[in-house]
C-alpha positions as CSV (number, residue, x, y, z in Angstrom):
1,X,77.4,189.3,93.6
2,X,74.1,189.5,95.8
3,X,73.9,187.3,98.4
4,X,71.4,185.0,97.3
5,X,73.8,184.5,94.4
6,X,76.6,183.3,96.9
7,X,74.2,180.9,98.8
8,X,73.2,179.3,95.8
9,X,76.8,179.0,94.3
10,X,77.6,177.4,97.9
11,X,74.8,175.0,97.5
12,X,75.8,174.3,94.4
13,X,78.8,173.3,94.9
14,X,78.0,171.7,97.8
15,X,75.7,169.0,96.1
16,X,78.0,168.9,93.5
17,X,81.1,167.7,96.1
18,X,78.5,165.4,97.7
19,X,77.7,163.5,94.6
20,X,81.3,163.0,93.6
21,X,82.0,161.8,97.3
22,X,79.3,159.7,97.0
23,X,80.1,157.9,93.7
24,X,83.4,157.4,94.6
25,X,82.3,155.6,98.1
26,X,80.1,153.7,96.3
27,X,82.7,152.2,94.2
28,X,85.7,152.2,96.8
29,X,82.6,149.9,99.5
30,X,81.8,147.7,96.5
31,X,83.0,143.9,96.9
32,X,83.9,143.5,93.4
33,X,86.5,146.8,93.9
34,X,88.2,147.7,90.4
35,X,91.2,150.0,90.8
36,X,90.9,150.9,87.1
37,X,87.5,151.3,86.6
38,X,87.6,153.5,90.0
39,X,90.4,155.5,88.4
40,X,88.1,156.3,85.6
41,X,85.3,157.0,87.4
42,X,87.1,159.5,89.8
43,X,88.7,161.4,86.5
44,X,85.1,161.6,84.5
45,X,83.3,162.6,87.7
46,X,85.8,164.7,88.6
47,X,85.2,166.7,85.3
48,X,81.4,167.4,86.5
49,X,82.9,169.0,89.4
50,X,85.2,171.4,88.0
51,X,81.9,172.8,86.0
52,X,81.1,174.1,89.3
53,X,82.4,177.1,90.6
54,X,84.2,176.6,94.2
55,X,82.5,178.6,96.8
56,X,83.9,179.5,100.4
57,X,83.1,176.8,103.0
58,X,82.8,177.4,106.8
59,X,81.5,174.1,108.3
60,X,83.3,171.4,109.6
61,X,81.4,168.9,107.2
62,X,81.6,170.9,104.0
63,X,85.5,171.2,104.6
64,X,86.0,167.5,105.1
65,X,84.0,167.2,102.6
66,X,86.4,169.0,100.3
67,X,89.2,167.9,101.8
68,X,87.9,164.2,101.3
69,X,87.3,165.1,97.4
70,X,90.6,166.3,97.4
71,X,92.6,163.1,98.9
72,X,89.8,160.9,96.2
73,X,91.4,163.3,93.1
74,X,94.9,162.7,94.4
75,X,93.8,158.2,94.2
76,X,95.1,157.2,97.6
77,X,95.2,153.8,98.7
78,X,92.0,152.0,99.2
79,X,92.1,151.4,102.6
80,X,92.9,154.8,103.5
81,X,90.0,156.2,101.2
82,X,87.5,154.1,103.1
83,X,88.6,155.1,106.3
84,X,88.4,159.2,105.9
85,X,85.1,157.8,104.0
86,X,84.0,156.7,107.4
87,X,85.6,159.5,109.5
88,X,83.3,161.5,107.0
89,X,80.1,159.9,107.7
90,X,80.8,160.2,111.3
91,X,81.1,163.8,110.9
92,X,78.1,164.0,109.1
93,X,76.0,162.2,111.6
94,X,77.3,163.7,114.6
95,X,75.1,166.8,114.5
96,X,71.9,164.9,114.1
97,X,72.2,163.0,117.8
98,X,70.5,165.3,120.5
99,X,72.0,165.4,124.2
100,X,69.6,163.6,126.8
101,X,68.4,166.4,128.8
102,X,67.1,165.0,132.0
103,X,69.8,161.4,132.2
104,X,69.8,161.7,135.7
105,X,66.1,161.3,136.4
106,X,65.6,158.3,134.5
107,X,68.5,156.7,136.7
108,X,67.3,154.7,139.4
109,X,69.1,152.0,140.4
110,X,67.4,151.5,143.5
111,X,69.9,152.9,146.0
């Protein structure tokens, strides 16, 4: 296998974990929250995903990210669900936030 191949099997199954994460928080976030209907969701969605090949991951996103897909297939409790959701998100943000480079300049308090 070349190694284009392997990026796009990765990427692949990449989207493919994002979009069953991101059904699943959809429906665990709405008001209205159906333990059945979420059950069945998770199972039918979860078929999509096995159609995808499983690829090696090495960031700390993408392996939350399975591990999140993971704890959704095994139907925890709600609560906890929406919390690693969260923990998730937090991951995802945090390399997007760029460290202030010159704080001390813009400090002046006067004194």
């Amino acid at each position: 296998m070349g190694k284009i191949d392997e990026k796009s099997q990765r990427v692949k199954y990449i989207r493919a974990l994002e979009r069953f994460v991101k059904s699943a928080i959809n429906l665990l976030k709405r008001e209205d929250f159906d333990k059945e209907l979420f059950e069945a969701r998770v199972f039918k969605n979860l078929e999509v995903l096995k159609k995808v090949e499983p690829a090696h991951l090495d960031q700390p996103y993408t392996k939350a990210l399975e591990n999140f897909a993971s704890s959704i297939s095994l139907l925890k409790s709600k609560d906890e669900l929406i919390k690693e959701a969260n923990l998730l998100e937090k991951l995802k943000t945090k390399k997007s936030y760029k460290k202030e480079k010159h704080k001390k300049r813009d400090f002046n308090d006067g004194y």
